[in-house]
N, C-alpha and C positions, 0 to 999 in steps of 0.2 A: 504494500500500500504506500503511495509516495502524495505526502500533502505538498502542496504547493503554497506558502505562507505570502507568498508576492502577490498572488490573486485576493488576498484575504481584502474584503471590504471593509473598514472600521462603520461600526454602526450598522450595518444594515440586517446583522441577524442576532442574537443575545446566544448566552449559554448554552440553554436548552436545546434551541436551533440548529448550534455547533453540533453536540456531542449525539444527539440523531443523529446528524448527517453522517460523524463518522460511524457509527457503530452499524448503521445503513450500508455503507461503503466496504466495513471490517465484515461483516456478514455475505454480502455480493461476493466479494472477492473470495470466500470458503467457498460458494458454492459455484461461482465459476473453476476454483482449482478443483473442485473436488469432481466437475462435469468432467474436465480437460486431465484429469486420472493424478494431477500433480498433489491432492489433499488426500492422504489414503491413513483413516486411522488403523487400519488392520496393518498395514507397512510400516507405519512408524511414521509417516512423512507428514509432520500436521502442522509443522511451524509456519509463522510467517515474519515476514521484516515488514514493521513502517518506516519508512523515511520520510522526517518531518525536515522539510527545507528551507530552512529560513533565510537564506543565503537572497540580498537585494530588498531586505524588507528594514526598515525603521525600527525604533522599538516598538514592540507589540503591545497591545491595547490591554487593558484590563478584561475585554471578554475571551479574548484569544490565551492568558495567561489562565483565567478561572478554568478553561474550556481543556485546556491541558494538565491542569489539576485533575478536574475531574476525570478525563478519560484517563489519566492515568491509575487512579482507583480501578475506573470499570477493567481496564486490563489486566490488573492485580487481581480482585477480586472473581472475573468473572472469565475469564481468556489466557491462568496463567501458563497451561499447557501449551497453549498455543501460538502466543508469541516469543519468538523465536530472540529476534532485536530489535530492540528501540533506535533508532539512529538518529541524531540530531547535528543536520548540518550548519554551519554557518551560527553554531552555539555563543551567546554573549556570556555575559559575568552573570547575569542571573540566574541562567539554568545549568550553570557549571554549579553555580551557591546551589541550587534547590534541587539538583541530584547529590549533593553533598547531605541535602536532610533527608531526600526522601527514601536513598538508598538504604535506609536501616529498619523500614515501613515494606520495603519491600521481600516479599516470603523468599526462602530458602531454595525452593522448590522453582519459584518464578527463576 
């Protein structure tokens, strides 16, 4: 899954809005790999990578911040077999600091 943070509109969708969209998107893409034979939980193969791109964007707004808290929960919580890597391009001082807290929140397992 590869977000694109340079398309990100400021203001024009909230929290909520966000974190459907992706988990819409984080759902699509299982059931496309899994059409395309590449998601096979009997094989083993069930990870996936997001690549969050922040590479050409400003600082990010306060809904895009919340919106990344919270999915990152929902992927803790509810996806931790399944995601495979987080990758965050084009990382500032803030989410180098806020993997620094939240790497200790995050299970063993994940």
């Amino acid at each position: 899954m590869y977000i694109r943070m340079k398309y990100h509109a400021i203001g024009l969708v909230n929290v909520e809005q966000n974190v459907k969209y992706l988990l819409f998107m984080l759902e699509k893409g299982r059931k496309l790999a899994t059409e395309l034979g590449t998601f096979d939980n009997d094989l083993g193969t069930h990870q996936i990578t997001i690549i969050y791109d922040r590479r050409e964007v400003a600082e990010s707004d306060s809904v895009s911040k919340e919106t990344m808290k919270q999915v990152t929960t929902l992927l803790n919580d509810y996806y931790p077999e399944i995601l495979g890597e987080f990758l965050v391009l084009g990382a500032n001082m803030f989410y180098r600091a806020m993997w620094q807290v939240i790497k200790f929140f995050v299970s063993k397992r994940t």
